[in-house]
TILO-584010 format. One record per residue (C-alpha): x, y, z; residue number from 1. Coordinates in pm, whole numbers, plus 50000, padded with zeros to 5 digits. Layout:
N
(atom (X,Y,Z),NUM)
...
% end
This chain:
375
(atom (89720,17105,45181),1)
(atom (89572,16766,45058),2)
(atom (89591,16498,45299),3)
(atom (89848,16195,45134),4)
(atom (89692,15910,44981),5)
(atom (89835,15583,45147),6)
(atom (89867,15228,44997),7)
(atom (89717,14912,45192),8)
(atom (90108,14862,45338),9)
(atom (90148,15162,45507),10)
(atom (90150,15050,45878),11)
(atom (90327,14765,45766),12)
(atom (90626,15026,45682),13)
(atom (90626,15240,45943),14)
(atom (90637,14872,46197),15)
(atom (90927,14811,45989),16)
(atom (91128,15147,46036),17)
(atom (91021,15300,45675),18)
(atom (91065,15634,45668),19)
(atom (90761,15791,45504),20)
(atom (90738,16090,45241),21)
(atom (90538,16268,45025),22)
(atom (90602,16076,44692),23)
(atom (90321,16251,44366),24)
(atom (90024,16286,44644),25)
(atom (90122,15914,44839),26)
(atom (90284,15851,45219),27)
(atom (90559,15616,45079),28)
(atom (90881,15442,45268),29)
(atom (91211,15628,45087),30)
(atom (91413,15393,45299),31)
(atom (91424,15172,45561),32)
(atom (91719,15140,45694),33)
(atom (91983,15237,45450),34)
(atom (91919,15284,45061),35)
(atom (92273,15175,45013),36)
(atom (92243,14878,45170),37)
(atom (91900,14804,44973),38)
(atom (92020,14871,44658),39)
(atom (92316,14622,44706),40)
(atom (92040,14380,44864),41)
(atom (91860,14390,44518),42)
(atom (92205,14346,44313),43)
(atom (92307,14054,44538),44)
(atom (92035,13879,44713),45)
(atom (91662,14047,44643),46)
(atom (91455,14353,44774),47)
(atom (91049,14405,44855),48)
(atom (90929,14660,44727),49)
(atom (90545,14809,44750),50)
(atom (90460,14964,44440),51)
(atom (90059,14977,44527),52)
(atom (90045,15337,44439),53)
(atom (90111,15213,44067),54)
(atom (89773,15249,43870),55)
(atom (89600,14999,43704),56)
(atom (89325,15038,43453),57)
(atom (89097,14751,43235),58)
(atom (89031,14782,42875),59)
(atom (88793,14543,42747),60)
(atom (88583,14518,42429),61)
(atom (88592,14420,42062),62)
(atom (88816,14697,41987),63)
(atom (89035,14675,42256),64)
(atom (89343,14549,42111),65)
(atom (89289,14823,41824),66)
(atom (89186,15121,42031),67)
(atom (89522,15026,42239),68)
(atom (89731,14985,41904),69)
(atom (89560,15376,41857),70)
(atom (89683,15536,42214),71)
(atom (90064,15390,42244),72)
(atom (90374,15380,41994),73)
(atom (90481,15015,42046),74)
(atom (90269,14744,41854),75)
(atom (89993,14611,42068),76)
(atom (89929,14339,41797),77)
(atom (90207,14109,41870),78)
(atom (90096,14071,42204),79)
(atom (89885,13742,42282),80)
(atom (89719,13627,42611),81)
(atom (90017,13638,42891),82)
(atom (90251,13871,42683),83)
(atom (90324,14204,42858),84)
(atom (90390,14496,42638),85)
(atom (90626,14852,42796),86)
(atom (90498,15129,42579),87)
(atom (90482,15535,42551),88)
(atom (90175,15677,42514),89)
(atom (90247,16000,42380),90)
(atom (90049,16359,42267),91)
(atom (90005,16446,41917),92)
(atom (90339,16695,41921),93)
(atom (90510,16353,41984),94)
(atom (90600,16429,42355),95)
(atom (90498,16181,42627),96)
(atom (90182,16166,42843),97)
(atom (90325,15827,43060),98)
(atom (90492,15506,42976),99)
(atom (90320,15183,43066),100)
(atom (90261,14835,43056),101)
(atom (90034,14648,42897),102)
(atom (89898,14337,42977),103)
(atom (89697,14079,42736),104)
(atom (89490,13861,42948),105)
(atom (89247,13805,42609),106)
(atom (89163,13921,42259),107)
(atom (88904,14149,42407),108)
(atom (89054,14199,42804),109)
(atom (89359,14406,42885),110)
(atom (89507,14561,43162),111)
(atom (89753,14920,43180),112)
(atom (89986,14969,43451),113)
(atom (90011,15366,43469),114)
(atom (90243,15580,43665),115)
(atom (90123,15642,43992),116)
(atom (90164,16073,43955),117)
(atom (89961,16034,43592),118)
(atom (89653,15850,43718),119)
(atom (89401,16113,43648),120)
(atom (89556,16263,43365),121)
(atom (89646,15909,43218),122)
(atom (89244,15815,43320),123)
(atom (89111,16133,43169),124)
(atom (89330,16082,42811),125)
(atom (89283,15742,42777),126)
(atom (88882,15806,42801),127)
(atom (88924,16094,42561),128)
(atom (89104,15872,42294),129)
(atom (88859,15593,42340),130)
(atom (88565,15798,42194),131)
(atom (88462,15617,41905),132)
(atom (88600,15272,41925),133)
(atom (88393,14993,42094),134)
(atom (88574,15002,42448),135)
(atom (88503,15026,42830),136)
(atom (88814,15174,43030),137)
(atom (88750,15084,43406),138)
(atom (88917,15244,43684),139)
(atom (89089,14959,43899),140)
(atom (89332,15191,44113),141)
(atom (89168,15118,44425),142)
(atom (89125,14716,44345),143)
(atom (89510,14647,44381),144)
(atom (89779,14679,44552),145)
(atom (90138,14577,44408),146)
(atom (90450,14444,44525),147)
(atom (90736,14351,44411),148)
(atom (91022,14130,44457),149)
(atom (91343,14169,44277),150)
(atom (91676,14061,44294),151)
(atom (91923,13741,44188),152)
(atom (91682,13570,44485),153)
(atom (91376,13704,44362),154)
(atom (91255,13384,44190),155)
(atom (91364,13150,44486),156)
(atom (91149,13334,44700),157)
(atom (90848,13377,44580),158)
(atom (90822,13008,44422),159)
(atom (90889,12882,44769),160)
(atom (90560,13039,44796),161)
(atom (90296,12927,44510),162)
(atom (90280,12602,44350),163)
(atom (90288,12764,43973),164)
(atom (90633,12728,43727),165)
(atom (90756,13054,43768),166)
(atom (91069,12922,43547),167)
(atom (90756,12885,43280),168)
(atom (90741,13285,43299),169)
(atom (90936,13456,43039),170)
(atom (91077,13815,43069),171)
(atom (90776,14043,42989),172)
(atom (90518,13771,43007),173)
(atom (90260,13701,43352),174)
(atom (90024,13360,43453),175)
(atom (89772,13399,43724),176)
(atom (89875,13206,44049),177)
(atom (89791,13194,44390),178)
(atom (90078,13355,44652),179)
(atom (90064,13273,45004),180)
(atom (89735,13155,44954),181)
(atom (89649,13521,44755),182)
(atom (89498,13518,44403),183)
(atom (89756,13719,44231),184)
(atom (89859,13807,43867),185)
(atom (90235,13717,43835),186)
(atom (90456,13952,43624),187)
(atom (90832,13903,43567),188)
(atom (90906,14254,43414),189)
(atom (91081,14458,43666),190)
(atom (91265,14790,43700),191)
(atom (91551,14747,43866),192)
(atom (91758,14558,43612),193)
(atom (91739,14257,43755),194)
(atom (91479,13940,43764),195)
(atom (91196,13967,43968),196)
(atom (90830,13945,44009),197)
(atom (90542,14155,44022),198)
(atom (90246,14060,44200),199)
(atom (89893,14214,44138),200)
(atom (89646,14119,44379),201)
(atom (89351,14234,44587),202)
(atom (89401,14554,44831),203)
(atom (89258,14353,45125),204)
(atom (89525,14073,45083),205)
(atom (89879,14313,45070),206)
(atom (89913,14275,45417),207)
(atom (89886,13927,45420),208)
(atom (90134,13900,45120),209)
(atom (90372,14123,45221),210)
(atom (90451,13959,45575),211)
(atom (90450,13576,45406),212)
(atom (90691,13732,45135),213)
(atom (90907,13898,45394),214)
(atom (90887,13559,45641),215)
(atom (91007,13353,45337),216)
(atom (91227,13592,45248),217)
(atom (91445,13671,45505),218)
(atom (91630,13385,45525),219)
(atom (91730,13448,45164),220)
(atom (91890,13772,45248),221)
(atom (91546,13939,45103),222)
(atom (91569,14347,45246),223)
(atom (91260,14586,45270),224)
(atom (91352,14855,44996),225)
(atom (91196,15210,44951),226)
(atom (91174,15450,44695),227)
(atom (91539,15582,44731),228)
(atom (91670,15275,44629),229)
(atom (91421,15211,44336),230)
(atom (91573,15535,44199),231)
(atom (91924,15385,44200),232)
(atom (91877,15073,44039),233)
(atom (91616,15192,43798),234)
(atom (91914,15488,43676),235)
(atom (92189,15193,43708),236)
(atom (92020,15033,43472),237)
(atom (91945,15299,43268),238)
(atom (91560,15318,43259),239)
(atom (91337,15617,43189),240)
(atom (91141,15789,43495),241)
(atom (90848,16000,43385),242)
(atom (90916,16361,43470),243)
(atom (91323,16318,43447),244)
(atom (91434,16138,43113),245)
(atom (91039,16131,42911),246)
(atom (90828,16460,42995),247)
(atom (90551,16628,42830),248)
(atom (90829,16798,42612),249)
(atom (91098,16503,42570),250)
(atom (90961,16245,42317),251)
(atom (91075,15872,42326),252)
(atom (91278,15938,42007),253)
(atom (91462,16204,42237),254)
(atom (91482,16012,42517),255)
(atom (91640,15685,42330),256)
(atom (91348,15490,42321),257)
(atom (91301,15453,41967),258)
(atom (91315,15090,41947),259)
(atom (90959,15153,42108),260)
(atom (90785,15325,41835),261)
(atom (90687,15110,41585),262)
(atom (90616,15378,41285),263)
(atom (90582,15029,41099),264)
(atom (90272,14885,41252),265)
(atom (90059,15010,40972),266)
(atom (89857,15231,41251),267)
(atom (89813,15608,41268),268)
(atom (89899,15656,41624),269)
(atom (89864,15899,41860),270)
(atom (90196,16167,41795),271)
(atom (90298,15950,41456),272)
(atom (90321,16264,41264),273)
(atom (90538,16450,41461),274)
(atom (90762,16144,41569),275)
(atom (90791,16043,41178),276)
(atom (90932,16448,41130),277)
(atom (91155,16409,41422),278)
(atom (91290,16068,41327),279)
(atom (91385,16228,40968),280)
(atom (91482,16572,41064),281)
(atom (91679,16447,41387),282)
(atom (91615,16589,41723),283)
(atom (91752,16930,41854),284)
(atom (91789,16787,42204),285)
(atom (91907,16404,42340),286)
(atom (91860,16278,42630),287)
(atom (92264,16107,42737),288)
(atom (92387,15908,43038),289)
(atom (92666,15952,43211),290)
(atom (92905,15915,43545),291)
(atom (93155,16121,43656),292)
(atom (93463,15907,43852),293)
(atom (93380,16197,44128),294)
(atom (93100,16067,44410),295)
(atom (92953,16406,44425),296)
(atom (92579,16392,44330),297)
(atom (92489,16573,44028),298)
(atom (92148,16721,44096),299)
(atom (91862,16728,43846),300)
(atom (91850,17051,43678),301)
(atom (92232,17167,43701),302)
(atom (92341,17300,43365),303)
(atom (92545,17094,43173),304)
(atom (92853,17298,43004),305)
(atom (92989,17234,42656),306)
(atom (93385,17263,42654),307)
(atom (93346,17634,42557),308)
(atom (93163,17695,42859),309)
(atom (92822,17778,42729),310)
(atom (92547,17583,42867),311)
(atom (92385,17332,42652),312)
(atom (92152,17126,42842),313)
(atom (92030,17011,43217),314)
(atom (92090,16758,43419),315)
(atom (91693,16534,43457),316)
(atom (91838,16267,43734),317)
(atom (92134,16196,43920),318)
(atom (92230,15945,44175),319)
(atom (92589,15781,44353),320)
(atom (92571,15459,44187),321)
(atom (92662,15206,44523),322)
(atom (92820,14965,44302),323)
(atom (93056,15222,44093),324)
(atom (93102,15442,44377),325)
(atom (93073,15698,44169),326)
(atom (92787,15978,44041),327)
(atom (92551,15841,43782),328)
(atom (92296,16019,43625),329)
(atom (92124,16154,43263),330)
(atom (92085,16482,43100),331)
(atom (91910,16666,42798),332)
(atom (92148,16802,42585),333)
(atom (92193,16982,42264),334)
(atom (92251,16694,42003),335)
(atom (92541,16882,41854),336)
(atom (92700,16891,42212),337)
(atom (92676,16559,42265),338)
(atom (92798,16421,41949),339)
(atom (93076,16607,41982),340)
(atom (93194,16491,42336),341)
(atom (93129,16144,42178),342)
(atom (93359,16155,41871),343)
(atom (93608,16428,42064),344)
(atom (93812,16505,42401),345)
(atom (93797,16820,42320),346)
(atom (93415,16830,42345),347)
(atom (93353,16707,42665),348)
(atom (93052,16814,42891),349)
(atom (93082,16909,43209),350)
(atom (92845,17036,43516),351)
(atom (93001,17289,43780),352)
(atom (92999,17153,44131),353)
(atom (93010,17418,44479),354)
(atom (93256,17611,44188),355)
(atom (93436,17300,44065),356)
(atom (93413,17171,43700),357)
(atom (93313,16815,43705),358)
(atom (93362,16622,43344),359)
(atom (93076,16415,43230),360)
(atom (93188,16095,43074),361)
(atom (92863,15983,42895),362)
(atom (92796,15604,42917),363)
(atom (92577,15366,42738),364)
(atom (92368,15263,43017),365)
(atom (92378,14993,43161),366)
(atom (92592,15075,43431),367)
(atom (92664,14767,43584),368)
(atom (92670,14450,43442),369)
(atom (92297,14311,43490),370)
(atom (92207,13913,43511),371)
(atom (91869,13791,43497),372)
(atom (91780,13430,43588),373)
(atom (91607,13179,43387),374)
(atom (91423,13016,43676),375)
% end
């Protein structure tokens, strides 16, 4: 058994009562001291969360910004310097290898944030792709560590800290400040639902950053918030989770995500082809949200029933949302199945719980009401 890789903040968790676990090869905290009470922390005040297992990868050259437009769906050429871009990156059969961010810092310089369970796969496909345009792809994994801070709070807290305009940083845009006295790049993308900031910065410094952020923060109602809790809110909010609502078989037109493929960008992209068929044929499968007025957890891969009983999908994630009080969660259904609990009572889906039939009433995520400040 392979030892766990840990992140520059992992004594700083377990001083601080996080409960470590194996998380895709890394020691992380799941929780501190309740995820309940950090997810509501988040909703109401703000959460800290380390995200240095996150990979992070440069791509610089003269054919940088095409190469990228090459690799992902969304359009890499309406980015400019400070824009952040969330794309797919996806196989030719259309199904997804990760979903990322992308960050302009220049014409010729940008930056991926990949998933922390894909970073040699993502390394070894990106490098692949590359052959033939004029690009270097650096490995920068072991350069940064991440946190982040997010929450109604969230901006409060960390501007108390840097003399930058963080009310000058749009949604899905970053500036380079310093932090606490750390260098950092400053992203306001988030994914929890709420505002919040990302900050990239120097392995050596997290330490340092963590305990000003968590000094300053306190007072603001800030809570330490682990993994468990990152689940929740990301699944309140409806985002996708590699592994659960995108896989190497569920393509972002499957998984609802096709405001992210850009089939107009005038590029031949990696999976086009097959994502052009799928778009005009229609997909077998969808991937639905839903919640269940029961607070039972619906497990990943339970079947999902149709009203005749015959099963007709799986369940990828499920939570207890601690604002509905209720089971959240998504599944992969037959598209027949689910159009038809849509338009009719009569074709409801439903999961079987210890024996008990539990109706899923599907939901067009959001799942709470989410507001995101300005400043």
């Amino acid at each position: 058994m392979s030892e766990l890789k840990r992140t520059p903040l992992r004594d700083f968790h377990a001083a601080h009562g996080g409960r470590l676990v194996d998380f895709a090869g890394w020691e992380m905290p799941v929780q501190y001291r309740s995820i309940l009470e950090e997810h509501k922390a988040v909703r109401r005040t703000a959460g800290l969360f380390d995200v240095s297992h996150m990979g992070e990868v440069d791509v610089r050259g003269p054919a940088a910004a095409e190469f990228l437009n090459h690799l992902v769906t969304n359009d890499v050429a309406k980015l400019f310097p400070g824009r952040v871009l969330y794309s797919p990156m996806c196989y030719p059969e259309g199904g997804v290898v990760d979903d990322l961010l992308v960050y302009m810092r220049a014409p010729e310089d940008f930056f991926l944030c990949i998933n922390a369970g894909n970073i040699e796969k993502d390394l070894a496909w990106i490098r692949g792709q590359a052959v033939g345009f004029n690009v270097t792809i650096t490995d920068r994994c072991a350069d940064y560590a991440l946190l982040a801070v997010q929450g109604p709070k969230a901006a409060e807290i960390v501007q108390s800290l840097t003399g930058a305009k963080l009310g000058l940083v749009k949604y899905y845009h970053f500036t380079e400040a310093t932090v606490a006295g750390v260098p950092c790049l400053v992203s306001r993308t988030g994914y929890t639902g709420e505002d919040g900031f990302e900050l990239y910065h120097a392995a050596g410094e997290a330490v340092a950053l963590a305990t000003a952020l968590w000094a300053a923060g306190r007072p603001r109602g800030l809570e330490l918030a682990g993994l468990g809790a990152r689940d929740s809110l990301r699944l309140e909010a409806g985002y996708p989770l590699y592994g659960h609502e995108i896989t190497a078989e569920i393509s972002p037109l499957t998984a609802g995500l096709g405001w992210t493929v850009k089939f107009e960008k005038g590029v031949d992209f990696v999976g086009r082809a097959a994502l052009s068929m799928e778009k005009e044929k229609g997909g077998a499968h969808q991937i639905v949200f839903f919640k269940t007025g029961d607070r039972r957890i619906v497990r990943a891969e339970t079947p999902v029933l149709s009203a005749a009983g015959g099963v007709v999908g799986r369940v990828v994630s499920g939570t207890l949302s601690p604002i509905l009080n209720e089971a959240i969660g998504s599944a992969w259904v037959e598209t027949a199945a689910a159009r038809a609990a849509v338009l009719s009572t009569e074709g409801s889906l439903a999961v079987m719980i210890r024996g008990e039939k539990v109706n899923l009433q599907l939901v067009k995520p959001p799942f709470v009401e989410l507001k995101k400040s300005s400043t």
